[in-house]
C-alpha positions in Angstrom: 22.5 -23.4 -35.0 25.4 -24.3 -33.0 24.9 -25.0 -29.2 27.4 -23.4 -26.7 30.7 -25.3 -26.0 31.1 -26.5 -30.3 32.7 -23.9 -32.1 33.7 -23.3 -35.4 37.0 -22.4 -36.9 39.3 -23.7 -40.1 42.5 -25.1 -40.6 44.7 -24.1 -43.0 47.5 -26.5 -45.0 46.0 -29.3 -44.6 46.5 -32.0 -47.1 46.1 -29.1 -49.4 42.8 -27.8 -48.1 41.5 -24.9 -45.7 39.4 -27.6 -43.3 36.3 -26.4 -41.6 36.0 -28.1 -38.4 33.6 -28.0 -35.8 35.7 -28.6 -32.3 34.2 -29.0 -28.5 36.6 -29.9 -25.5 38.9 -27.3 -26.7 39.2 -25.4 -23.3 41.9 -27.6 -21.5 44.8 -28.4 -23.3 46.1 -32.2 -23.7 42.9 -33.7 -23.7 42.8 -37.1 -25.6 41.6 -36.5 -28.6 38.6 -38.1 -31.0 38.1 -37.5 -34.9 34.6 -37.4 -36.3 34.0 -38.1 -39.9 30.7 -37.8 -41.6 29.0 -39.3 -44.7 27.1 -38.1 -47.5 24.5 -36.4 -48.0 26.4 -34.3 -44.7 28.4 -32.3 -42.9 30.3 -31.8 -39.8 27.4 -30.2 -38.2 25.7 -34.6 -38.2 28.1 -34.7 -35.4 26.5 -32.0 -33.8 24.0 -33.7 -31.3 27.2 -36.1 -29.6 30.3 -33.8 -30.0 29.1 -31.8 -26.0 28.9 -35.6 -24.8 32.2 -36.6 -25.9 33.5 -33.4 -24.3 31.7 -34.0 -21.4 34.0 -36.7 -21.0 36.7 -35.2 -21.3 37.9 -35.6 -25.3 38.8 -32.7 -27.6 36.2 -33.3 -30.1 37.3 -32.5 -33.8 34.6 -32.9 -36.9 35.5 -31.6 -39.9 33.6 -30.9 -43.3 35.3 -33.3 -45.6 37.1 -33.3 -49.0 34.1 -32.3 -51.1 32.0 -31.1 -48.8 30.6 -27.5 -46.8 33.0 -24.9 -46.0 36.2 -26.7 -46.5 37.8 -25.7 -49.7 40.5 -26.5 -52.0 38.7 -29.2 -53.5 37.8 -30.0 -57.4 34.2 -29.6 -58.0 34.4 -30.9 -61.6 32.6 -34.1 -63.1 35.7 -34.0 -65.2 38.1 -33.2 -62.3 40.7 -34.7 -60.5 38.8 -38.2 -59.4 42.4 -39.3 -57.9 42.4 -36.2 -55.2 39.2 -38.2 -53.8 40.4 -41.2 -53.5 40.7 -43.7 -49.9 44.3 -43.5 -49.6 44.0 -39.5 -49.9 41.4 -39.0 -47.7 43.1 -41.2 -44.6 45.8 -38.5 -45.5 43.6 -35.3 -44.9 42.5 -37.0 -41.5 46.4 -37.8 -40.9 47.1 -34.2 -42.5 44.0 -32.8 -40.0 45.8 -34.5 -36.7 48.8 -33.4 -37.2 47.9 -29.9 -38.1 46.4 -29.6 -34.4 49.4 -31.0 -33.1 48.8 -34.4 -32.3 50.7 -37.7 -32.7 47.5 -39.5 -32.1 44.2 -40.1 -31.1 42.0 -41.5 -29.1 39.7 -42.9 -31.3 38.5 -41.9 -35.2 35.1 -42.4 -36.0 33.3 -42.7 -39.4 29.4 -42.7 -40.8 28.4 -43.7 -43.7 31.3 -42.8 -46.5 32.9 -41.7 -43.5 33.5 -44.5 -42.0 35.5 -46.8 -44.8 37.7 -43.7 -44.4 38.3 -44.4 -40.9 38.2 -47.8 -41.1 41.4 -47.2 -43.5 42.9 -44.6 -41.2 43.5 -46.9 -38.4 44.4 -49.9 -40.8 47.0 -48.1 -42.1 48.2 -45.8 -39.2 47.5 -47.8 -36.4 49.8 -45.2 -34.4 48.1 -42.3 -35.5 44.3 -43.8 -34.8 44.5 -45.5 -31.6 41.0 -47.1 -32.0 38.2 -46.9 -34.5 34.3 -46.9 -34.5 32.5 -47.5 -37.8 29.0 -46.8 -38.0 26.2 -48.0 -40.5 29.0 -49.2 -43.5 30.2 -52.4 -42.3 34.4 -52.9 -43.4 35.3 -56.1 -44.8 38.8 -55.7 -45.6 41.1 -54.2 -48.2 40.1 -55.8 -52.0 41.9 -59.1 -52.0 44.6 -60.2 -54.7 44.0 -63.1 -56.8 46.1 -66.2 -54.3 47.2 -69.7 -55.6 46.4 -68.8 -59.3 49.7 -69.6 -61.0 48.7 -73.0 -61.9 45.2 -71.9 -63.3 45.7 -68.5 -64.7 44.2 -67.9 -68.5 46.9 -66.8 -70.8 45.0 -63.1 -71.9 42.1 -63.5 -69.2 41.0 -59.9 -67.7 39.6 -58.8 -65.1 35.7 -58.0 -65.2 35.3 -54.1 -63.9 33.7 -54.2 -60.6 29.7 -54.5 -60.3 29.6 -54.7 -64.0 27.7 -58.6 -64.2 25.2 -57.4 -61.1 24.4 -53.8 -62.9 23.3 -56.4 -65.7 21.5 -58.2 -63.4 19.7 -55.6 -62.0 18.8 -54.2 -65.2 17.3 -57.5 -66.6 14.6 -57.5 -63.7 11.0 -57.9 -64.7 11.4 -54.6 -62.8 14.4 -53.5 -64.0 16.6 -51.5 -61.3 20.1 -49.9 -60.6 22.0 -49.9 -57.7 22.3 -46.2 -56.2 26.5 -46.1 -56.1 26.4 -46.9 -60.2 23.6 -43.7 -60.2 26.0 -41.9 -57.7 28.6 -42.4 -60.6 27.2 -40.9 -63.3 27.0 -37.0 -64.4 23.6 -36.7 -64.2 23.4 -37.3 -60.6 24.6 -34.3 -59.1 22.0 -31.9 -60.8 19.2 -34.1 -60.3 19.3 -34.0 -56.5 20.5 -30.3 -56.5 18.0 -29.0 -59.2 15.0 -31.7 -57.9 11.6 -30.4 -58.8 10.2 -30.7 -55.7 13.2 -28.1 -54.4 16.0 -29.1 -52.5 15.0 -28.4 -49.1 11.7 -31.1 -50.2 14.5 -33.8 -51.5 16.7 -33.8 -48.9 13.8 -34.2 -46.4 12.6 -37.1 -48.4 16.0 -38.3 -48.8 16.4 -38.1 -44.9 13.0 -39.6 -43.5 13.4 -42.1 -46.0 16.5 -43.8 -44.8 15.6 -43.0 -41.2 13.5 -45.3 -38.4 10.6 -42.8 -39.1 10.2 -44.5 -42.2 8.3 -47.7 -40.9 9.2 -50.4 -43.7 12.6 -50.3 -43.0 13.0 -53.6 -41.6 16.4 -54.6 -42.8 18.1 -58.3 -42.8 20.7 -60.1 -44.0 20.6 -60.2 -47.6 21.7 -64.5 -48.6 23.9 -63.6 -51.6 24.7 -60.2 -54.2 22.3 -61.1 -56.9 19.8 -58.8 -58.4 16.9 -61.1 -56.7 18.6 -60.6 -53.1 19.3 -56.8 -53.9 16.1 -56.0 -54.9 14.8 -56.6 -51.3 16.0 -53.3 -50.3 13.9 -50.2 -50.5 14.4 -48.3 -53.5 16.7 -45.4 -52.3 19.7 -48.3 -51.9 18.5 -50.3 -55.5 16.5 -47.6 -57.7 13.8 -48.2 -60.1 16.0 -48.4 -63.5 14.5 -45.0 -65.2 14.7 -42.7 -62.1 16.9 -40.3 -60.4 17.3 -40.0 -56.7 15.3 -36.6 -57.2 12.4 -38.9 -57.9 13.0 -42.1 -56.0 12.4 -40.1 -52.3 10.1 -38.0 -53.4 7.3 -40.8 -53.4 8.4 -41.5 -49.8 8.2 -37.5 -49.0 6.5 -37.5 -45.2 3.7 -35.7 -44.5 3.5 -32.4 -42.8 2.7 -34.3 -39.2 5.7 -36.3 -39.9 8.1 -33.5 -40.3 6.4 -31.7 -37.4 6.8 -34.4 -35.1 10.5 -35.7 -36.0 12.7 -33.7 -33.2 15.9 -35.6 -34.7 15.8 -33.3 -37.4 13.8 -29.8 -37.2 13.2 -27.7 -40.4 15.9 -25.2 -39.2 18.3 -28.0 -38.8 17.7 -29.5 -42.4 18.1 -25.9 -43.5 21.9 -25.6 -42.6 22.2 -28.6 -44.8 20.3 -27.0 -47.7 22.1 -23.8 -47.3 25.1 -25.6 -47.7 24.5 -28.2 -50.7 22.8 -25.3 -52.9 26.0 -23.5 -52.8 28.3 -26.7 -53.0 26.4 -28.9 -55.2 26.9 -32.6 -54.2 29.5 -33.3 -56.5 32.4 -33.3 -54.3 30.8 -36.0 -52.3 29.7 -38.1 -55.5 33.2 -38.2 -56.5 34.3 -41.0 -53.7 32.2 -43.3 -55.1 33.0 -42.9 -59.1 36.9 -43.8 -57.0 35.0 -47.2 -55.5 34.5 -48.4 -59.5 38.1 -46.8 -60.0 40.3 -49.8 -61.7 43.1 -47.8 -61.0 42.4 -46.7 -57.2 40.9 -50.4 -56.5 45.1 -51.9 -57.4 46.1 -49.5 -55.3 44.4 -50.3 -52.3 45.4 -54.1 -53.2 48.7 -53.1 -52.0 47.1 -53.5 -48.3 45.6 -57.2 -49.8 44.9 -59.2 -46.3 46.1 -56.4 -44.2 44.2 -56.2 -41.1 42.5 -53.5 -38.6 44.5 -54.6 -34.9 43.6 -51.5 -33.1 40.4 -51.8 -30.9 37.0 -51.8 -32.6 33.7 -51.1 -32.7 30.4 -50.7 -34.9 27.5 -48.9 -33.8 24.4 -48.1 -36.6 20.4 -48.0 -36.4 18.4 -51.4 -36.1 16.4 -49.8 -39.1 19.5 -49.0 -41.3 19.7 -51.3 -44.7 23.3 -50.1 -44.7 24.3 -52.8 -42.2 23.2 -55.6 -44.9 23.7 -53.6 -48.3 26.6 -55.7 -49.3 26.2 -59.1 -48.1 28.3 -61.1 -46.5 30.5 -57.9 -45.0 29.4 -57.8 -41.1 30.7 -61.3 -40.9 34.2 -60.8 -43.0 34.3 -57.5 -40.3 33.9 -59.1 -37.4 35.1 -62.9 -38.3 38.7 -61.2 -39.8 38.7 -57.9 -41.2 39.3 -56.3 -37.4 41.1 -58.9 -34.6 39.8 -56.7 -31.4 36.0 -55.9 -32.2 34.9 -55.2 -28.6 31.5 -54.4 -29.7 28.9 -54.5 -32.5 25.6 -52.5 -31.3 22.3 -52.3 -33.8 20.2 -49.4 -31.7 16.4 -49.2 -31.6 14.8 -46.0 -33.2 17.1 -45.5 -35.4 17.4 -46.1 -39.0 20.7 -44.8 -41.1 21.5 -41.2 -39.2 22.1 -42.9 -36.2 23.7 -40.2 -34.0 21.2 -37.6 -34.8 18.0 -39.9 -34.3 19.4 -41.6 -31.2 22.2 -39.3 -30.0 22.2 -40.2 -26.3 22.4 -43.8 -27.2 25.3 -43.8 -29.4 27.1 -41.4 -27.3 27.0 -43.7 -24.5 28.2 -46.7 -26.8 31.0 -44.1 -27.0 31.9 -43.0 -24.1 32.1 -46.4 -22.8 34.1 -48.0 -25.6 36.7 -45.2 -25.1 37.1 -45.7 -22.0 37.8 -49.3 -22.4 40.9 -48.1 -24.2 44.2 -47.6 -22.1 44.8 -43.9 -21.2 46.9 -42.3 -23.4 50.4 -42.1 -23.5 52.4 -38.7 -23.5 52.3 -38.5 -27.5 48.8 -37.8 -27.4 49.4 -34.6 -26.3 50.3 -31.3 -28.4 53.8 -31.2 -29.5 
């Protein structure tokens, strides 16, 4: 299923996984180099339909299989497990880990979808050296979690802290139609072996799952959402706030397409959505579950405080569907993005005929955004080339 010029390979020793990469551009040596990170539900092969463009233009294209995820091994796929292995800081070090093992002191550009790209967005906060420019497509960044500033005069002797999201899960559960927001569901045990066991089979739920986050799917109209209550969340289609008794197994398949719908969708073929059923029957979907139990992490969420007010200064970009509810899920984070989270945003694109899986339902698009917001970037420097 791979089209000549990508090939396939792993990587050994990195960050303490075998890495299965996907890699086009590979044929000349010193080539600038560009790091593709992919989201959940999927896999290097989501890079699949841009990766010969990139090339094209002369970058070593690298996508790998994440932590948790497809052929890349050396990962914990307990519930019970080690949550900490998954966390931000220790994914930025398997992409860091990644670069180096191809022996690289930098690159062009890291780029991130969906849970992917908070992980990039941290790689080139925190190694601007390393990740010369980032692109972040349908999750918005708004910054590193801030630490409570000008308190010491109004502090509460014995006051805590209240656990992220726990006062809007509340919220959302006291609805006259009570709901849940999907990253609490994506939490919880159950979660992995209702989408991998779903009664309508798993080929079935991650078709749903995909044409219902997608621009084929015609009520997604998304918008800026005024503030996070439970009566602003609400708005959203039910795959992003669920109804309160039912699993994602459930939720999509009420939105499942018809047979002309999946005939006609040429962004994702039935033999394309195979390789990704193929793969999550033998992985189960727990290793990518397990980055967001870290979001609701008390522990990982002071660690990243560390970085409180730290900024992204490398050159920046977002690029995600016009029909993708991701853009708005948490309100107010476009604006803290491109007001202060990153200083040099040279571009924020929302493309038409597109929904969530941007580059695969308007590849030629977003590898043009690409292309051209590389090649705004100085050329590289000598230390982009193999040691």
């Amino acid at each position: 299923m791979l089209a000549a010029g990508i090939r396939a390979r792993t990587v050994s020793n990195v960050n303490g996984l075998t890495v299965h990469v996907l890699e086009s551009g590979y044929e000349v040596p010193g080539r600038p180099a560009v790091l593709l990170l992919h989201g959940f539900p999927e896999l290097a092969y989501s890079w699949r339909k841009i990766m010969l463009p990139l090339a094209a233009a002369g970058f070593h294209v690298i996508a790998p299989d994440r932590r948790g995820f497809g052929r890349t091994t050396g990962w914990d796929d307990r519930y019970d497990g080690d949550l900490d292995s998954f966390s931000t800081l220790n994914m930025a070090r398997d992409a860091l880990a990644l670069v180096f093992a191809f022996g690289l002191r930098s690159v062009a550009a890291v780029v991130g979808h969906d849970a992917g790209s908070p992980v990039a967005a941290w790689c080139s906060l925190l190694r601007p050296d390393v990740f010369r420019s980032v692109v972040m497509m349908s999750a918005p960044f708004a910054g590193p979690p801030a630490l409570p500033f000008n308190t010491a005069e109004q502090a509460r002797p014995g006051a805590t802290e209240t656990p992220p999201g726990t006062d809007i899960d509340v919220q959302l559960a006291a609805l006259k139609r009570p709901r849940k927001y999907y990253m609490r569901y994506f939490c919880t045990r159950e979660a992995n072996t209702n989408m991998l066991s779903a009664p309508q089979g798993l080929q079935a739920f991650l078709r749903a799952y995909y044409h219902y986050k997608s621009a084929d799917w015609k009520l997604n109209k998304p918008f800026p959402l005024k503030a996070r209550t439970a009566d602003e969340l609400a708005k959203m289609p039910t795959y992003y706030v669920m109804d309160l008794g039912l699993g994602m197994a459930e939720t999509v398949a009420r939105e499942m397409p018809s047979a002309a719908e999946v005939a006609a969708c040429q962004w994702l073929t039935d033999d394309e959505l195979r390789v990704y059923s193929v793969e999550y029957a033998r992985t189960g979907f727990q290793g990518g579950l397990q980055a967001y139990r870290c979001i609701y992490d008390s522990r990982q969420i002071a660690e990243l405080r560390l970085f409180s007010d730290r900024t992204i200064d490398v050159p920046s970009c977002f690029i995600a569907g016009k029909s993708d509810w991701g853009v708005y899920q948490t309100p107010g984070a476009v604006e803290k993005m491109r007001d202060s989270a990153c200083t040099r945003m040279t571009g924020f694109h929302l493309i038409s005929g597109a929904g969530h899986w941007v580059q695969q339902e308007q590849p030629d698009q977003v590898s043009t955004l690409l292309v051209e917001f590389l090649r705004q970037q100085s050329r590289p420097g000598p230390e982009q080339t193999p040691a």
